[in-house]
N, C-alpha and C positions, 0 to 999 in steps of 0.2 A: 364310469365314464364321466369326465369333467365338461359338463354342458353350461354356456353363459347365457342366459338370459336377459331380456331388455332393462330389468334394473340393474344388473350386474353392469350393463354394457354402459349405462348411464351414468355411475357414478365412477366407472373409469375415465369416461371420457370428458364427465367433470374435473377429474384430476388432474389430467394433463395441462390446462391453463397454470393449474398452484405449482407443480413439478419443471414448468416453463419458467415460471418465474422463480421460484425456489434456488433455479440451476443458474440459468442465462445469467441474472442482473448482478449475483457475487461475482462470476465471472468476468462477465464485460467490466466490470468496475476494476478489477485486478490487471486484469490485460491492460486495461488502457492506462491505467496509472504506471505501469511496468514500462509501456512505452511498445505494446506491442500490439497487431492489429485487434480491435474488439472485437471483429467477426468470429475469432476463435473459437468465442463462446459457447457455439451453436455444435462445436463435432465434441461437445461435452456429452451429448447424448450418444454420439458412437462407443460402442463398449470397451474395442484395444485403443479406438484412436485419442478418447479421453486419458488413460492412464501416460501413454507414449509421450501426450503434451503435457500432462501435469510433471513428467520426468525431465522433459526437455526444457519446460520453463524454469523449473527446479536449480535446476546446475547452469543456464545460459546466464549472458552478461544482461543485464537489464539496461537498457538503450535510453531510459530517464537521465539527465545529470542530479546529482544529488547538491543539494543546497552548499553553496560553498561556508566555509569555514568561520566563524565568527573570529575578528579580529583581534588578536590579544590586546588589553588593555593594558598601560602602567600601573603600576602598581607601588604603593608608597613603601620604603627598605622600611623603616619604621615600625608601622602600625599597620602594612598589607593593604590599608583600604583603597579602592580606585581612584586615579589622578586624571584630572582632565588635562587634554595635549598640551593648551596654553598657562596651564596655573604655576608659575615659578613652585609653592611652596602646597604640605599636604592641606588641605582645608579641616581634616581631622585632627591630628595632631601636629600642624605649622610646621615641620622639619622643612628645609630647605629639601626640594630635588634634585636627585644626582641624575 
């Protein structure tokens, strides 16, 4: 028979603060950068209901906008290196811009 005793009971119950933390703060950190409520974090310890939302967050749309697009630069026919908007000619190899 599997009996606990007061140290057993002790360093379980010291556990659970590292196992709080361990779970919660990846969590909360994810959720909220996803765009989705941080509370979630907490039914991480339910046993179906973690899997159910690690699937559901898995495949949803994430609600963040994603950084728009860096602007194409010109680019000199030439020598390729970048042209600034106002410079007539390349500064790298002088070709007139087209």
């Amino acid at each position: 028979m599997l009996s606990i005793g007061l140290p057993e009971l002790l360093v379980l119950l010291g556990m659970l603060p590292i196992l709080a933390v361990t779970v919660v703060i990846p969590y909360w950190k994810i959720f909220g950068k996803a765009g989705f409520n941080k509370w979630l974090a907490f039914l991480m310890f339910v046993p179906i209901v973690d899997t159910v939302i690690l699937w559901f967050f898995a495949f949803s749309r994430w609600t963040v906008a994603m950084p728009p697009p860096m602007p194409a630069r010109a680019a000199c026919t030439k020598c390729g290196n970048p042209l600034t908007e106002e410079a007539p000619f390349c500064a790298f190899c002088g070709s007139r811009r087209t």
